[in-house]
C-alpha positions, 0 to 999 in steps of 0.5 A: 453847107451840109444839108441832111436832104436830097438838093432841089429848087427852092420853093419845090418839095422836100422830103425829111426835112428837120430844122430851120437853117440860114444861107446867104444867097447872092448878098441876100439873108434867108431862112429857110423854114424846114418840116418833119415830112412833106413839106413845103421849104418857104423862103424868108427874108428882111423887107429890103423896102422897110428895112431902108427906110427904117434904117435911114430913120435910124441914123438921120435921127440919132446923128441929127438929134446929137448935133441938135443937143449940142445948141442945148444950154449947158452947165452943171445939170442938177445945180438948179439955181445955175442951169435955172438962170440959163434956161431963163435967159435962152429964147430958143429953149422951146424951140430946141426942144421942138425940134428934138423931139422930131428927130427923136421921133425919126429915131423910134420910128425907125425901130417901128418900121424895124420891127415889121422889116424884120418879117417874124410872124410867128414863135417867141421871136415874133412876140418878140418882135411885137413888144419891140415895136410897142415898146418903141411907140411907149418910149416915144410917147414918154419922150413926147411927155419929157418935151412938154414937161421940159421944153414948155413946163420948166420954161415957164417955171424958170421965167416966173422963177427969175421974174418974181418979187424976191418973197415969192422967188423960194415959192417960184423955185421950189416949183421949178424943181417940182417939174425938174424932178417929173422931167427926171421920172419921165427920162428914166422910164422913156430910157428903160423902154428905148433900152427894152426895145433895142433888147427885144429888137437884138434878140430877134436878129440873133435868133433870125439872122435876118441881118447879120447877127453882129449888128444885133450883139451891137444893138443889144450892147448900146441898151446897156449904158441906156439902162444904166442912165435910166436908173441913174437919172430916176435916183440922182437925176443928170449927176453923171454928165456922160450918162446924161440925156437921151443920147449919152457920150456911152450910147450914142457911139454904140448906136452909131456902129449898129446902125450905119452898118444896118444903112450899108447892109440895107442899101447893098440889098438886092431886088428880090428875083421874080418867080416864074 
């Protein structure tokens, strides 16, 4: 690497310095910040602590949230009067939901704690890291909300549905419906903000490298299809199966590829060496 001043330690007094460059010392990613003058060349890194633990958030929730959905009761999705009886009939439906919720939880948390292993604290990148993390805490909030209103709310509305005197079954379902379709609002905006978090996230990680930027081109890639569903959910609700739920068959295997190679780059970090 060419470097446009005399070479001295890290952590010393520079002379000339200009820009901002990025070396990998001994397996670690840093940034060093540059000044015009005298200035003080500092040394910046990801949090090796934060960026494990955000990293196994990540891939337990996703890959445990993905074999968790299998169990969910199938069919075709927006033919009501058929999923509606299956919903009924399944004693564990609030439950699943339950637990979906918790690994979903474990997901965003992990694009939370993501946000501050980052260590941008200033510039564009680091508004941008703010509104990463905030549009994480929004999209799991909605994700809160869709649980409610499809775990507990539907259940109760399909049970009253499929147990009603028959002059009241049109009434009970057209009720059930109602709630579907705030399910289906509810889905397409937590999606947008899931989708804007792994944007905002992606572009820190290009503009920093405080991980490999690959990993960020992957992260900014699997935001497509969840942008993609959200707008297909909001206008049609789940009529295209693989771009159906919060995971999708599109999403899901981007997700997986960004962040297990997160998990290994955090986990073959160094302990940073002690000054001094």
């Amino acid at each position: 690497m060419r470097e446009d001043f005399q070479t001295v330690s890290l952590g010393s007094w520079v002379h000339r310095a200009s820009r901002a460059t990025t070396v990998l010392i001994s397996g670690y990613v840093i940034t060093c910040e540059e000044m015009v003058g005298y200035a003080h060349r500092s040394t910046i890194m990801a949090d090796r602590a934060s960026l494990r633990l955000s990293a196994t958030l990540v891939v337990v929730g996703e890959v445990l949230f993905a074999i968790v959905t299998l169990f969910h009761p199938g069919g075709p999705a927006n033919n009501h009067r058929v999923v509606f009886v299956g919903y009924a009939s399944d004693a564990s439906y609030e439950a699943l939901h339950v637990v979906q919720f918790v690994f979903m939880a474990f997901l965003l948390l992990g694009l939370f704690v993501f946000s501050f292993a980052l260590n941008v604290r200033s510039g564009a990148l680091g508004w941008a890291d703010r509104f990463a993390a905030v549009s994480a805490l929004v999209a799991l909030a909605l994700y809160g909300g869709i649980q409610a209103v499809d775990g507990v709310a539907l259940k109760h509305a399909v049970d009253a549905w499929v147990n009603a005197p028959e002059v009241e079954k049109a009434t009970r379902f057209a009720s059930a419906e109602t709630v579907r379709w705030l399910e289906w609002g509810m889905n397409s905006y937590q999606l947008f903000m899931f989708a804007l978090a792994l944007i905002l996230l992606a572009s820190v990680i290009v503009g920093t490298a405080r991980v490999p930027r690959a990993i960020g081109f992957l992260m900014g890639l699997a935001a497509v299809p969840l942008f993609v569903q959200s707008q297909v959910i909001g206008t049609s609700g789940f009529s295209v199966p693989l771009l159906a739920g919060s995971l999708s068959a599109v999403a899901l295997p981007l997700m997986l590829a960004w962040s297990i190679w997160l998990l290994i780059v955090a986990w073959r970090m160094r302990e940073p060496a002690q000054a001094g």
